[in-house]
N, C-alpha and C positions, 0 to 999 in steps of 0.2 A: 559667539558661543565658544567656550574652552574645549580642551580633545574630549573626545567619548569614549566608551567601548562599543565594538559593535561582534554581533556575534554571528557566524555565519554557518547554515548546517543543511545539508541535501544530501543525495544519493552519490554513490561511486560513481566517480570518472563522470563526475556532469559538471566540472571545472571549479571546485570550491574553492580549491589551493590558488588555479591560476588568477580569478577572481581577488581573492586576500592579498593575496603579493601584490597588485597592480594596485588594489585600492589603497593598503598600507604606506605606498609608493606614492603615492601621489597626495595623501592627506601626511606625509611623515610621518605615521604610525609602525610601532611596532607589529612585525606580522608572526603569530604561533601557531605553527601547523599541529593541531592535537594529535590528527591521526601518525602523523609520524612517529608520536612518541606511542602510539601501541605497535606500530609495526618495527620499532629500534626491539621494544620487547621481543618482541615474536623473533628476531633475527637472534638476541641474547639465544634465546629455545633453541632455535636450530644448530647455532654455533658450537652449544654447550650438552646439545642430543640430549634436550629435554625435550625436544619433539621427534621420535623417532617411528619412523614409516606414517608416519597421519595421523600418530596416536602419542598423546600426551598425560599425566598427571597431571589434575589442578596444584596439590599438595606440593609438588616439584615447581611446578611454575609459582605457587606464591613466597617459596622458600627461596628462587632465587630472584625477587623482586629486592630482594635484600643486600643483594651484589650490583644490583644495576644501576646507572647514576646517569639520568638525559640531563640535556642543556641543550640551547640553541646557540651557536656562534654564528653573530655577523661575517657575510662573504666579502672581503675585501672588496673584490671585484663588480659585482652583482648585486651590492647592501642589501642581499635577502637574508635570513634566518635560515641555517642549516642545523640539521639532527646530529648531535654526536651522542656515541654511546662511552661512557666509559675513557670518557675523553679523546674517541674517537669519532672521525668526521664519515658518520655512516650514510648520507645521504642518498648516494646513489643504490648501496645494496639496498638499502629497505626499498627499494623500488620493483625490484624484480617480479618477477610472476610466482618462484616459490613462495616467498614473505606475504604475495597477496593471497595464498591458498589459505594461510594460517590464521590470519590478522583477526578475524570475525571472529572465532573461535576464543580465541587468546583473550580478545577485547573484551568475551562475551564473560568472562570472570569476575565475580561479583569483588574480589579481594583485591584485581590489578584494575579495575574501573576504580576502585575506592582511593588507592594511591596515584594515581593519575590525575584524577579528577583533584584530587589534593592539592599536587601541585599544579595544576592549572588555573585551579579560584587562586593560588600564590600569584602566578603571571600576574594577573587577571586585576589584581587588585589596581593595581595603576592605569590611569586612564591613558589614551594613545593606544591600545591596544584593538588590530583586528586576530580573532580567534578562529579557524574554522575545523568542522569535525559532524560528529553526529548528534550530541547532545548538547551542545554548546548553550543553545538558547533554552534547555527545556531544565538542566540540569548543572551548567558551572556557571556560567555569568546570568542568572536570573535578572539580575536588573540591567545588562546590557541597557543603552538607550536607542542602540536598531539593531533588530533581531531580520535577519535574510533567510531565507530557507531556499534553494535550488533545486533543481530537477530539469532532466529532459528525455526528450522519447529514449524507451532503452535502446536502441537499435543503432540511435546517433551518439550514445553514450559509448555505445560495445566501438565502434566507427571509431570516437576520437581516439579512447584508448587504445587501439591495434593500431595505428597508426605513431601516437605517442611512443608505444612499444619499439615497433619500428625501427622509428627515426633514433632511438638510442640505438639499438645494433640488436636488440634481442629479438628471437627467434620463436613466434609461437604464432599460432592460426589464429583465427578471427572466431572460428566455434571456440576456443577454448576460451579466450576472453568472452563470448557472450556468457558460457559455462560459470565464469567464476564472478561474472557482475550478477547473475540470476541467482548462485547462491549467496553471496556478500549481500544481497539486496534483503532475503526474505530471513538472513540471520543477522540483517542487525534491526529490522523491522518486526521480530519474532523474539527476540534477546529477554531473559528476565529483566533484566537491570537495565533499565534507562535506554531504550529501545528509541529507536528513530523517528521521530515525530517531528512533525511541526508545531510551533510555539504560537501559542493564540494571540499571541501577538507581531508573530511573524509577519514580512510581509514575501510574497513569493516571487522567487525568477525564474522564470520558466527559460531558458537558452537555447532549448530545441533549432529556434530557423534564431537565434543573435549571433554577432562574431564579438569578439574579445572587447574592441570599441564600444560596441553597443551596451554589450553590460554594463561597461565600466561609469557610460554617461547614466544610466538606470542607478546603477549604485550610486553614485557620488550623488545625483539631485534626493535622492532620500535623505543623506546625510544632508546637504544645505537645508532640507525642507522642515529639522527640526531646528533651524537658528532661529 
């Protein structure tokens, strides 16, 4: 069988990204992290105090969607896919915990979901492509040929993330991550536009008690099992 697309879409912090890169990785596929590129936006907002104290204009945010220009650059080092904005290599800040307070909100815009999602069916069009995000399967690669959806207990999701947090050097409690995956969870599950679902044709990973191993062997026999 020739490459595919495969589309991959769950909950916060229940390992989509780590999942995509491993599999990408090992079938030589191109890996696009979609959420990246709303949370490059959301950092444009911040940078540019089009988000200021919590509180934003749509009208401002879709007027500088006009100025903003994503791309993914291969990591030399790592052959992953990283966020630039602006021809900058933003990866690491769209990570922080401000950028995750805004992201849902930001994303939840019916005019930056539309430019996004644009250029993501562009990706998209090429096969070798793994994608993952939150509407992947339900709304940019409809005809994906394997559709994954994720999830795990929230509790072991709040877990990996404070920990993830961590281990980069950042500095925030374990209520507050539960705080912003309980809201992130029920706005983008709640969103007018193209809300978080599972794709009927999905098939589900539940990673709750797997480790990184386990999924990957779960993932890859899906993909053999449609040769």
């Amino acid at each position: 069988m020739g490459k595919i697309t495969i589309a991959i879409d769950g909950y916060s912090s229940c390992g989509k990204s780590t999942i995509a890169k491993g599999l990408a990785k090992k079938l030589g596929y191109i890996y696009i992290d979609s959420g990246a590129m709303y949370r490059a936006v959301t950092l444009y907002c911040m940078q540019n105090k089009i988000i200021k104290e919590g509180k934003f204009s749509e009208g401002e945010v879709l007027k500088a969607m006009n100025n903003i220009h994503l791309a993914f650059n291969v990591n030399s080092l790592t052959h992953v896919s990283e966020m630039c904005l602006n021809g900058i290599n933003v990866e690491k800040e769209i990570r922080e915990m401000d950028v995750s307070e805004y992201v849902s909100p930001i994303s939840a815009i019916k005019g930056v979901r539309e430019k996004i999602v644009a250029l993501q069916k562009k990706f998209g069009k090429d096969k070798g492509i793994v994608m993952d995000g939150r509407d992947i399967g339900t709304n940019v690669l409809l005809d994906a040929e394997l559709k994954i959806f994720m999830t795990a207990d929230p509790a072991v999701r709040a877990q990996r993330r404070w920990k993830e947090l961590k281990e980069k050097g950042m500095s925030v409690s374990l209520d507050d991550v539960k705080r912003n995956l309980e809201l992130r969870d029920h706005e983008d599950t709640h969103r007018e536009h193209n809300p978080l679902r599972k794709a009927e044709d999905a098939v589900v990973l539940d990673n709750t008690h797997l480790d990184l191993d386990e999924q990957l062997i779960f993932a890859e026999k899906l993909v053999n099992s449609l040769e």
